[in-house]
N, C-alpha and C positions, 0 to 999 in steps of 0.2 A: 504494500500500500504506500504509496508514493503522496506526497504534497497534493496532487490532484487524483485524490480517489472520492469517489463517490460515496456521498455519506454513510451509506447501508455499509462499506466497508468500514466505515470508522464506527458505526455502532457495533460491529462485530468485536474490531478491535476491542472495544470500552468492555462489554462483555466477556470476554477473556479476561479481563484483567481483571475486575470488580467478581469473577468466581471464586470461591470459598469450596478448598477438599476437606469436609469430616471424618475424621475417622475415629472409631472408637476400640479400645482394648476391652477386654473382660478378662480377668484374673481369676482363679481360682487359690484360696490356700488351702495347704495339705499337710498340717501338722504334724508330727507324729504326737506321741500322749503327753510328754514331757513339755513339748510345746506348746500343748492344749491349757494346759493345768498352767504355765507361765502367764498364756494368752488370760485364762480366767480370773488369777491375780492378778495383774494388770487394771483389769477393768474393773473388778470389785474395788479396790485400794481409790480409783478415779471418783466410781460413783461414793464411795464414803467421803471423797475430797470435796465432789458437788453438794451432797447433802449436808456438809459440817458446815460448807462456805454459805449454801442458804440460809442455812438454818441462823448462823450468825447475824447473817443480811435482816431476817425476817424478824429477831428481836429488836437488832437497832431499830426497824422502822416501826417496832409498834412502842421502843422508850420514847423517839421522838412525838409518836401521834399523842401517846401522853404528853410529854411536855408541854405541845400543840393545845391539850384539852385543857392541860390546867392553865395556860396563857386566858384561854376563851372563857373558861369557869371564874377567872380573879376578875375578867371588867377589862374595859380598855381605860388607858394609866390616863386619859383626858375625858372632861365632860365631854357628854353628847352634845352640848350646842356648839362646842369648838371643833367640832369633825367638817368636815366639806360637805358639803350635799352630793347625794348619787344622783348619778346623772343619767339619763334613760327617760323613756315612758314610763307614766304610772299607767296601774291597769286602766281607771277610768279613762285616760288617755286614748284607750286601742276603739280604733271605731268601731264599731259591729259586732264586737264581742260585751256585749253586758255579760251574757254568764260567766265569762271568762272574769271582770272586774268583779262580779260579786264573788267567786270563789276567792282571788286574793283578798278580798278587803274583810268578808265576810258580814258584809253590809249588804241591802239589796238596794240598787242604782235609784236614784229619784227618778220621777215619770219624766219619761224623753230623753235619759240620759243613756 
C-alpha cells in the first residue's frame, strides 16, 4: 500500500493493526500428599490472618460508633440558637405532597396548603 492507495486498503491496514491475539492457559496442580497438607496450612494460617484482622477492624468500629453515640447523647457543646440554619426545603415547602409534609411535621397541613 503505497501513499496513493485507496482507502479500503488503508482501512484494512488500520484493522491489522488495532487486532488483539487472546490466548488463554489453564493449569492444573498435582500435589502429591505432603504438598497437599502444606497447601492446606497455608490457607488455614491466611484465613485465621483474615478473620483476626476483621475481627480487630470490627471492634475498633463499633469503640468508635460508641464514642460517636456518647458525643450525640452529651448535646452539642453550643446552644441551638447559635447553630446555622439547615438549608433545604421544609416538607411544607414540596408542592403536591401534603401527605408527605404531614408525615414529617406530624401536623395535618391547613386547608389549601
Amino acid at each position: 500500500m503505497g501513499a496513493t492507495g485507496s482507502r479500503g486498503e488503508w482501512r484494512k491496514a488500520v484493522d491489522l493493526v488495532q487486532t488483539e491475539v487472546l490466548r488463554a492457559f489453564r493449569f492444573t496442580l498435582d500435589p502429591t500428599r505432603a504438598q497437599q497438607e502444606d497447601l492446606l496450612r497455608h490457607a488455614g494460617a491466611a484465613r485465621w490472618a483474615f478473620n483476626h484482622a476483621l475481627g480487630m477492624k470490627i471492634a475498633a468500629h463499633q469503640q468508635w460508633r460508641d464514642q460517636v453515640q456518647a458525643l450525640v447523647d452529651s448535646g452539642p457543646p453550643v446552644p441551638a440558637a447559635a447553630l446555622p440554619p439547615v438549608l433545604g426545603p421544609r416538607p411544607t415547602d414540596l408542592v403536591g405532597t401534603a401527605g408527605l409534609a404531614e408525615r414529617f411535621s406530624g401536623e395535618p397541613l391547613p386547608p389549601g396548603g
